[in-house]
C-alpha positions as CSV (number, residue, x, y, z in Angstrom):
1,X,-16.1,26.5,-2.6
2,X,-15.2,24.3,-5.8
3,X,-11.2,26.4,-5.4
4,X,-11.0,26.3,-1.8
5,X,-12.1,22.3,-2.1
6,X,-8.6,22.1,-3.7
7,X,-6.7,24.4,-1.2
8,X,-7.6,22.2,1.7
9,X,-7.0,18.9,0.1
10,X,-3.2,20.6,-1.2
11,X,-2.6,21.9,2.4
12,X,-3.3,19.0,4.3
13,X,-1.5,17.2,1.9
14,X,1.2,19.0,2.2
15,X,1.0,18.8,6.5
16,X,1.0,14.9,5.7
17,X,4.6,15.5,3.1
18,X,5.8,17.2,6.2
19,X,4.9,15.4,9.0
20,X,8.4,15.2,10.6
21,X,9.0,18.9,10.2
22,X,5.7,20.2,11.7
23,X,6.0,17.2,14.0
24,X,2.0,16.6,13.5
25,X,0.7,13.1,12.9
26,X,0.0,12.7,8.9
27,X,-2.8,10.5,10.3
28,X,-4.1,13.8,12.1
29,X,-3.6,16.0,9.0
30,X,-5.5,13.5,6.9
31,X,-8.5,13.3,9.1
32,X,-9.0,16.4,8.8
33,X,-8.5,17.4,5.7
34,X,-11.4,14.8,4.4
35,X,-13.9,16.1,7.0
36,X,-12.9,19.5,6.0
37,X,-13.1,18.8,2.1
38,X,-16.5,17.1,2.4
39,X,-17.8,19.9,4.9
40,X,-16.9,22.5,2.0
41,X,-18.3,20.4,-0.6
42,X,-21.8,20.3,1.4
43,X,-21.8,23.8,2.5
44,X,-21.2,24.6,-1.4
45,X,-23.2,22.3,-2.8
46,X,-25.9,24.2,-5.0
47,X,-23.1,26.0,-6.6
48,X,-20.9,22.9,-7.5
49,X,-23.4,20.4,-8.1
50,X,-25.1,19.7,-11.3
51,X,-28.8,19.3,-10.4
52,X,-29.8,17.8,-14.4
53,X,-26.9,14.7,-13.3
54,X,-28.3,13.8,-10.1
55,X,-29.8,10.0,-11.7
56,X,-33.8,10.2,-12.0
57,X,-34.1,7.5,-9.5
58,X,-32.8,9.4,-6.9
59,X,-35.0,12.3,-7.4
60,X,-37.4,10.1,-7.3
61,X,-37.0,8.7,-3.8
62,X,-35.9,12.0,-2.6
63,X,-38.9,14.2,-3.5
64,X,-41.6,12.6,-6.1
65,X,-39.0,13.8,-9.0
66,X,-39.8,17.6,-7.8
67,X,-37.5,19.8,-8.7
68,X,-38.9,22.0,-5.6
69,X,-36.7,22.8,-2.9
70,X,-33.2,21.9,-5.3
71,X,-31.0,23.0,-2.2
72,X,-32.5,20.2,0.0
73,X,-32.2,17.5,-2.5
74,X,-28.7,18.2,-3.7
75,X,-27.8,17.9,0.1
76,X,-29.9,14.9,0.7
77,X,-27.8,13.2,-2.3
78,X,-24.8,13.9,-1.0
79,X,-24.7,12.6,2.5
80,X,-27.5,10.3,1.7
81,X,-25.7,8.8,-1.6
82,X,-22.3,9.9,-2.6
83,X,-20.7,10.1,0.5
84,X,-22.1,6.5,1.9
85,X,-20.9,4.5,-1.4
86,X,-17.7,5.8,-0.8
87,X,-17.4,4.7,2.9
88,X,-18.5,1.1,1.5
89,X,-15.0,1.1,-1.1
90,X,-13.4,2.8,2.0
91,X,-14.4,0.3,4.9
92,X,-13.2,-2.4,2.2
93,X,-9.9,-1.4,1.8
94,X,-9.7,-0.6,5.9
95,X,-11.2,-3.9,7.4
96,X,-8.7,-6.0,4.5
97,X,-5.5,-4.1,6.2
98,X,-6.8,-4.3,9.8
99,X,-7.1,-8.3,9.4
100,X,-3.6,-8.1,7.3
101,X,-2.2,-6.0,9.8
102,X,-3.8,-8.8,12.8
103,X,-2.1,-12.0,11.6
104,X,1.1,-10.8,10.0
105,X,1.3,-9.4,14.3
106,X,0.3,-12.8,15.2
107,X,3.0,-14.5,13.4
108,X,5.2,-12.3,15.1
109,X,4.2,-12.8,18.8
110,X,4.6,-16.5,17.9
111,X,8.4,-15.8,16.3
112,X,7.3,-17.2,13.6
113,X,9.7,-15.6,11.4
114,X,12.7,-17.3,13.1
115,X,11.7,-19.8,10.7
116,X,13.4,-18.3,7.7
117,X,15.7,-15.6,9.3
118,X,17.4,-18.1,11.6
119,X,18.6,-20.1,8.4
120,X,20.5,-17.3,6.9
121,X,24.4,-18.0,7.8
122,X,26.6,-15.8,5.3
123,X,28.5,-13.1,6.7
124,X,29.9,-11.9,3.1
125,X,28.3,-8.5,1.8
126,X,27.4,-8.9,-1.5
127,X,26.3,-12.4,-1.3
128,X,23.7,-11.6,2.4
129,X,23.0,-8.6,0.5
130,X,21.3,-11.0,-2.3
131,X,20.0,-13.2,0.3
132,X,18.3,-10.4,2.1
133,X,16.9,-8.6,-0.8
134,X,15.0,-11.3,-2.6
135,X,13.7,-12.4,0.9
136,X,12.3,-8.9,1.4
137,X,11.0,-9.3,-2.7
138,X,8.9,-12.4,-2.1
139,X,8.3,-11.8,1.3
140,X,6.7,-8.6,0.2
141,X,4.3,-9.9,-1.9
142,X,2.8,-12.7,0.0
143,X,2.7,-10.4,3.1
144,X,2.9,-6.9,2.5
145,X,5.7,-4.2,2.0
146,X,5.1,-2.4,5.5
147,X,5.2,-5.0,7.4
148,X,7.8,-7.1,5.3
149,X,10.3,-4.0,5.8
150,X,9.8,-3.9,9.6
151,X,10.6,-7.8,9.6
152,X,13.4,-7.5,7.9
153,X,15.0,-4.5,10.2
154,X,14.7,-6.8,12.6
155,X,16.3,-9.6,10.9
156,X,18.9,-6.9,10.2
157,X,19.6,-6.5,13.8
158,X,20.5,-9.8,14.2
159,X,22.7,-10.1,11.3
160,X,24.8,-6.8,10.7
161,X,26.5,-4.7,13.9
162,X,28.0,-2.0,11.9
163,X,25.0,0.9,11.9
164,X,26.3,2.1,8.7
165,X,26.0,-1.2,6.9
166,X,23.0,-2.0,8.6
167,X,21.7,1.1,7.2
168,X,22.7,0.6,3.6
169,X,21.1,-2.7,3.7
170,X,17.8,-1.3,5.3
171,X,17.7,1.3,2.4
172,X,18.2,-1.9,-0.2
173,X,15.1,-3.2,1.8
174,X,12.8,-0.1,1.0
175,X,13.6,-0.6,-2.6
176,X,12.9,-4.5,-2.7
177,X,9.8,-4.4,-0.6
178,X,8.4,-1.8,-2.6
179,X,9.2,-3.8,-5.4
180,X,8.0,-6.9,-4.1
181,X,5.2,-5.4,-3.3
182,X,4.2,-4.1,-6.6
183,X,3.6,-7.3,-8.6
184,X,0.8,-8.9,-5.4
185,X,-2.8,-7.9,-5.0
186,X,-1.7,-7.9,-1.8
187,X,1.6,-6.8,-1.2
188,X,1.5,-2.8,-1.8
189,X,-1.8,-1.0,-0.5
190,X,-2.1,0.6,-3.8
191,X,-2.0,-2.2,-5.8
192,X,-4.5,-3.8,-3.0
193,X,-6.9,-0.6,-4.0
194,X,-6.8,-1.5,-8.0
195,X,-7.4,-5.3,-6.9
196,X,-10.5,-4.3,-4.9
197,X,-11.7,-1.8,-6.8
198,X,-11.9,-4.5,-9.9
199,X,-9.3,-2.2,-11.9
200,X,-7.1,-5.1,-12.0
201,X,-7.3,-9.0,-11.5
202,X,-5.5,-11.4,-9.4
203,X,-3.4,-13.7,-12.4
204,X,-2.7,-10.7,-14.8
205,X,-1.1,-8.3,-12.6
206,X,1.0,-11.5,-10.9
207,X,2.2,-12.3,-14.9
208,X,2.1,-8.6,-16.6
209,X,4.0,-7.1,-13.6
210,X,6.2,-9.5,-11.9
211,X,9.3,-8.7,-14.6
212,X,9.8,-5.2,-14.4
213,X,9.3,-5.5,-10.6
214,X,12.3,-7.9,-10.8
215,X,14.0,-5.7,-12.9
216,X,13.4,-3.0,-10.8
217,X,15.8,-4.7,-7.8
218,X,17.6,-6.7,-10.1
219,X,19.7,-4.1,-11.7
220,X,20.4,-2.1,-8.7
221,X,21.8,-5.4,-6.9
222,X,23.9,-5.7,-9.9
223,X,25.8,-2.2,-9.5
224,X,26.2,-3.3,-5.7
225,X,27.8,-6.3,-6.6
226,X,30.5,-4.3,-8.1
227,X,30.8,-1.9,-5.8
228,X,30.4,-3.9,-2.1
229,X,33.3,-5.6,-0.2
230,X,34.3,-7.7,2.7
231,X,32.1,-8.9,5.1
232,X,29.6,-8.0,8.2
233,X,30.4,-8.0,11.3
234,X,27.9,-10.5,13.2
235,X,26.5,-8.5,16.6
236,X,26.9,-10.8,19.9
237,X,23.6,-12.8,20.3
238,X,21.1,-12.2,23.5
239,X,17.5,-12.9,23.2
240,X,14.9,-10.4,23.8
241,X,12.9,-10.4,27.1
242,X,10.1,-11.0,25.5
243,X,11.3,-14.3,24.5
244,X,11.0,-15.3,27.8
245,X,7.9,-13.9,29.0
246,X,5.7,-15.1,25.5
247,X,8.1,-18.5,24.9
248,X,6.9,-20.6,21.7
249,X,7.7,-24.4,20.8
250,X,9.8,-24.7,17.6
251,X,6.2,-26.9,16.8
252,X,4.3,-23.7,17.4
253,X,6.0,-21.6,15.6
254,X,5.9,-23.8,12.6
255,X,2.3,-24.3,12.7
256,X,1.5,-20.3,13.2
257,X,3.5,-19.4,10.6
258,X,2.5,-21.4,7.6
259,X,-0.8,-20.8,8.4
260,X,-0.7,-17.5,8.6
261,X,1.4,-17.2,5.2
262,X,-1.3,-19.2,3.9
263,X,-4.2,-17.3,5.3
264,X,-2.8,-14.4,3.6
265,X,-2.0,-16.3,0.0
266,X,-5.8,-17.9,0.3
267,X,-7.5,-14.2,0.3
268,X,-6.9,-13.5,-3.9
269,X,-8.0,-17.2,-3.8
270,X,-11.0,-17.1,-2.4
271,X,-12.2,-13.7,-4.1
272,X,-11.6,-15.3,-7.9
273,X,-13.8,-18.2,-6.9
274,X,-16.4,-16.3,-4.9
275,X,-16.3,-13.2,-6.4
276,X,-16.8,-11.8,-2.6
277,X,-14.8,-8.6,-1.6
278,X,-11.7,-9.4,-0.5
279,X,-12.2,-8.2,3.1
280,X,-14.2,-11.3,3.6
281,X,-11.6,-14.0,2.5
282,X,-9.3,-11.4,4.7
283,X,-11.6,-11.6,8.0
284,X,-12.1,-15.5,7.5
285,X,-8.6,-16.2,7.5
286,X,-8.4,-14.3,10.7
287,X,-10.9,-16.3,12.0
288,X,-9.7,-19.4,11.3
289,X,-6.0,-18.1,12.5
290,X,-7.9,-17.3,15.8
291,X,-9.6,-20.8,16.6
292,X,-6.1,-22.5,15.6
293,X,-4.2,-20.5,17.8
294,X,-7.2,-20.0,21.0
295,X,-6.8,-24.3,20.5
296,X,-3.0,-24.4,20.6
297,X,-2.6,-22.5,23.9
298,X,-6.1,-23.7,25.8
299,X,-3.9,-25.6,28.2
300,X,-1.7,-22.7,28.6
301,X,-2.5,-20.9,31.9
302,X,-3.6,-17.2,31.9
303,X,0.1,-15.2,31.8
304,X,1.5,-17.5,28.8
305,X,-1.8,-17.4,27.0
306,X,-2.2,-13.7,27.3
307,X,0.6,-12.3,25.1
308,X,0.1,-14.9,22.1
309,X,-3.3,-14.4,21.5
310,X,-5.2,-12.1,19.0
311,X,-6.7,-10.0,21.7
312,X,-3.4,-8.9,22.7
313,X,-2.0,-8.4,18.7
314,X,-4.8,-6.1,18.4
315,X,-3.4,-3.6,21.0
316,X,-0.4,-3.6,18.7
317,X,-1.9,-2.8,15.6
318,X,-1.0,0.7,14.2
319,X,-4.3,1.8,14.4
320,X,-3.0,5.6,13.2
321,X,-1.9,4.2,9.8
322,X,-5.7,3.0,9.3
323,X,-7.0,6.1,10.2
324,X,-4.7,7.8,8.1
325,X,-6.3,5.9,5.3
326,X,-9.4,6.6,6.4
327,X,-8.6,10.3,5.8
328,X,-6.6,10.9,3.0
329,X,-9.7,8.2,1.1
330,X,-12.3,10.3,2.4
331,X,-10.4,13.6,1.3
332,X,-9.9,12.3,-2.5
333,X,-13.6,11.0,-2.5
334,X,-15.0,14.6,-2.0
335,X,-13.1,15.8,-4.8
336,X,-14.1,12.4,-7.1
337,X,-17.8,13.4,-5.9
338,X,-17.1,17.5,-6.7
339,X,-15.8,17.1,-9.9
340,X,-11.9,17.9,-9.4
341,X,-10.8,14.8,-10.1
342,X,-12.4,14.6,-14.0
343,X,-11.6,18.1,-14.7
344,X,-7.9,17.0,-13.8
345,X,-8.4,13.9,-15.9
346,X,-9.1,16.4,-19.2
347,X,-6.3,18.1,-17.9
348,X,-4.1,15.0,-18.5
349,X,-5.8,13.8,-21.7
350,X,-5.4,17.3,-23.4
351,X,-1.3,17.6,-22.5
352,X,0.2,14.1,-22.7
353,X,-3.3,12.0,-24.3
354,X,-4.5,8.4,-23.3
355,X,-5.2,7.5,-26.9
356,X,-1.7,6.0,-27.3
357,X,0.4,4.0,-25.2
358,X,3.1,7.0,-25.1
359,X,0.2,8.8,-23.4
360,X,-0.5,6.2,-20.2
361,X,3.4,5.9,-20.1
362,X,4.3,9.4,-19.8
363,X,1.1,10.1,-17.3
364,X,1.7,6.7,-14.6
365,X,6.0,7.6,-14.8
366,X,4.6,11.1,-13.7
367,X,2.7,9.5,-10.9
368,X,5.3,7.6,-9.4
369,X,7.7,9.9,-9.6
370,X,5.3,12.1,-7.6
371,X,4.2,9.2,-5.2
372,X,8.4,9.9,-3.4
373,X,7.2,13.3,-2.9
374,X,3.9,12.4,-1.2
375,X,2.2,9.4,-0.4
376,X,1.1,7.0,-2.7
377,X,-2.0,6.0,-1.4
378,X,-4.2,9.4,-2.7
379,X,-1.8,9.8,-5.9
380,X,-3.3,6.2,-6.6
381,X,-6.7,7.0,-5.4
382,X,-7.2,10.2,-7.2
383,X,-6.0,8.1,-10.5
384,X,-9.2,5.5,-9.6
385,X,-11.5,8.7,-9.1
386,X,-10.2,10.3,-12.5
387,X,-10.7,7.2,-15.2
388,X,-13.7,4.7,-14.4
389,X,-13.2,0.9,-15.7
390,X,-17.2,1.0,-15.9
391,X,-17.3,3.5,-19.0
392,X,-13.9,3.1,-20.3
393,X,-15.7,2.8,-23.9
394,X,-13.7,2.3,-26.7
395,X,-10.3,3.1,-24.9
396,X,-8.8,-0.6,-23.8
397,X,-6.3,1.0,-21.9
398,X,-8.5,2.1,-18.8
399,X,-10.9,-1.2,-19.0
400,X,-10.1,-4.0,-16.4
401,X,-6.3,-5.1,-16.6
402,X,-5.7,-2.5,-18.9
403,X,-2.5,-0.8,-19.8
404,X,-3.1,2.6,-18.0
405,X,-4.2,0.6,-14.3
406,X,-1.2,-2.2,-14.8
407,X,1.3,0.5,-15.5
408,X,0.0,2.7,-12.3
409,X,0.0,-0.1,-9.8
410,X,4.3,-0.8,-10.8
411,X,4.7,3.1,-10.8
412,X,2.9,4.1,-8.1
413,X,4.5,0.9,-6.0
414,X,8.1,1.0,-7.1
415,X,8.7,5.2,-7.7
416,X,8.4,5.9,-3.9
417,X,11.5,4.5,-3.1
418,X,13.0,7.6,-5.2
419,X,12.9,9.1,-1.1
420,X,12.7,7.6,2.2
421,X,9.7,9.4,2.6
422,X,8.2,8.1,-0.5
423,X,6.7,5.2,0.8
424,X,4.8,3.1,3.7
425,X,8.0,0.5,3.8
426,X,10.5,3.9,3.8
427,X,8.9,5.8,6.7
428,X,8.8,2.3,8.6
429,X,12.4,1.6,8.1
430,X,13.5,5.9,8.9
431,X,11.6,5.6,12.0
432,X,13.4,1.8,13.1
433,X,16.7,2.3,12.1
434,X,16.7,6.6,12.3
435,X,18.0,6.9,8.9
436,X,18.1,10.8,7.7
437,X,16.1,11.6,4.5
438,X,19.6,13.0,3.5
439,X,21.7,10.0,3.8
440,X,18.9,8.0,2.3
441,X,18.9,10.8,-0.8
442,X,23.0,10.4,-0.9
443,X,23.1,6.8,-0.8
444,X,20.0,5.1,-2.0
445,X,18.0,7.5,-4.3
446,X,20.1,7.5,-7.7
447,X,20.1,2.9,-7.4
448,X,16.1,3.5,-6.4
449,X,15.5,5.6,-9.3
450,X,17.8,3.9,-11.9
451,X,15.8,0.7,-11.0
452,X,12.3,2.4,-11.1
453,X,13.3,3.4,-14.7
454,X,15.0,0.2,-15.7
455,X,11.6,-1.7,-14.6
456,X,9.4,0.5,-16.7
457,X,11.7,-0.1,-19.6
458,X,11.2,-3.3,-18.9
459,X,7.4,-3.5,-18.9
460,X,7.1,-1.4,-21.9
461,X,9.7,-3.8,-23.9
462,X,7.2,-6.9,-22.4
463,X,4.2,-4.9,-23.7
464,X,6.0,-4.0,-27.6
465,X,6.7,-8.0,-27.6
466,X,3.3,-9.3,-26.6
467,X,1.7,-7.3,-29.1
468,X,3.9,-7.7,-31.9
């Protein structure tokens, strides 16, 4: 049961690598490979789990501290104990992208975005491709990088009519959102999971990673310059029905906008000061978001008021991307809970060693580079289940803000950009813009890459220098 544990997780993970070739939702693949994995972990139970390292207190409540009937109280701590502390971390991460997810929509059915696109004027290649990618940088952080790359594919639209540019520019959009995205508690859904599970804090990943992110886009922008030419080719303006049907006052859209940004930029706020998860500063800045905008439109009648309110966003939400997380957590849970993921992390410490700094390097480069295989999101979360911050012990590098969880959340965030497929931001922009995985390879994976390892250079060079 402990082998075939491993089996299910690397088929289903392998469903979700190629989910456009079996044409099967990864979300579907990911659900079930986590019920699966904790089915098999349950029905195997008395042979995988150690009954001396079930904690005393749990015995206790279970049966008196008996060690009668072993079979029942190894299944009791399972569904009773492992399996709901993990929900708690997973409803955490879950209810923190649902209200994400909610205002960054609401901004959107507001046009709230116009604010910033509609300034960009330049038609010259080199200088909008700048423009466009530092945009998508900062914008990534302060939002996220999903929904930062579908904003800017729109903006794209409206700026470049050539698909072929339009394209090029879309994959220079994957690689600066992930970027962005990198450096923010909550721009990149990895980097959100070390932020809420306490692996990293607000202020040190913002200073310790915000360099080689930069780096990381920075010298890829720099080949383009050399290589682009000419200008684009502006497509004829027409505004989208929906303008019409859900029209918003220039006032409006101002006033949803920077309150939504700063709904979004209050969350790390309000967790340093309260020390609450950060799903809470999340839902009250949905809640806030809610009243201001159920105020704005209250002398709207019905039809206008219907499509710009949250009730509405909500139906929008891409409710298959949060039960994907849902699955693909639950999955690399089981195996934290098993045993897997420990006996994986011995694995690691015996061949490359996390003694040294050449050691965590070598081991987070590895994961990143794996993360444009496969997702990101269980590469990172099987890194959390294999080192604990709560018993790091003498090793620095695995404590809170330490080397090994600063280095993951940039490697993990910027090394899916390697392939389309790669990242959250990547599949977004393939689906949008129906860019091939073999273009992308030709056209964007060598700058993606040379940045990934020009940014961990960088980082590594920061690190020698601050502890000189």
């Amino acid at each position: 049961m402990y082998i075939l544990m491993i089996v299910i997780f690397v088929l289903g993970y392998a469903a979700i690598a190629l989910e456009h070739n079996i044409r099967i939702d990864k979300a579907a693949s990911a659900l079930v490979t986590g019920v699966l994995c904790w089915t098999v972990y349950v029905l195997g139970a008395n042979e995988i789990v150690d009954f001396s390292s079930i904690p005393e207190y749990i015995l206790n409540m279970t049966h008196g501290g008996s060690h009668e009937g072993k079979g029942q109280i190894i299944n009791h701590y399972i569904t009773h104990f492992q399996i709901l502390e993990h929900l708690g971390e997973i409803a955490s991460i879950l209810f923190f992208l649902l209200g994400a997810m909610t205002i960054v929509e609401l901004v959107d059915a507001h046009e709230g975005f116009a604010v910033i696109t509609d300034k960009i004027k330049t038609t010259k290649k080199v200088k909008l491709l700048w423009v466009v990618c530092i945009l998508t940088f900062f914008f990534s952080a302060a939002l996220d990088n999903l929904t930062t790359s579908i904003v800017m594919i729109s903006l794209l639209r409206k700026l470049i009519a050539d698909k072929n540019d339009r394209w090029f520019f879309a994959g220079m959009v994957v690689v600066a959102a992930n970027a962005g995205g990198a450096w923010s508690p909550i721009g990149d859904v990895t980097t959100t999971m070390l932020w809420i599970g306490s692996q990293v804090t607000t202020v040190a990943i913002i200073t310790k990673l915000i360099f080689p992110s930069l780096i990381c886009l920075i010298v890829p922008l720099i080949i383009l310059t050399f290589r682009m030419k000419g200008n684009v080719q502006r497509p004829n303006r027409a505004e989208d029905k929906h303008h019409y049907i859900s029209p918003t006052t220039n006032r409006e859209r101002n006033i949803v906008f920077f309150a939504g940004v700063s709904g979004l930029l209050f969350v790390p706020v309000f967790k340093t000061y309260t020390h609450l998860p950060p799903f809470m500063g999340m839902m009250f800045s949905l809640g806030l978001l809610w009243v201001l905008t159920e105020v704005l439109h209250r002398a709207k009648n019905h039809e206008e008021r219907s499509h710009l309110s949250v009730i509405s966003v909500l139906r929008k939400i891409d409710t298959a991307s949060v039960l994907f997380f849902l699955g693909i957590l639950l999955a690399v849970a089981s195996l934290q809970s098993a045993g897997q993921l420990s006996e994986l992390a011995g694995i690691l410490d015996n061949s490359f060693g996390t003694s040294e700094p050449t050691g965590i390097y070598s081991i987070s480069i590895i994961i990143g580079l794996l993360s444009a295989i496969v997702d990101n999101v269980p590469l990172v979360a099987a890194a959390m289940g294999m080192y604990d911050i709560s018993t790091a012990g003498g090793n620095v590098f695995f404590a809170q803000d330490g080397l090994f969880w600063e280095f993951l959340a940039y490697c993990a965030g910027t090394g899916g950009s390697a392939l389309i497929i790669g990242s959250a931001a990547g599949v977004a922009v393939m689906g949008l813009e129906n860019i091939s995985f073999g273009w992308y390879l030709k056209r964007i994976s060598l700058l993606a890459i040379i940045g990934y390892f020009a940014g961990a250079a960088a980082y590594i060079l920061q690190e020698s220098i601050l502890h000189i």
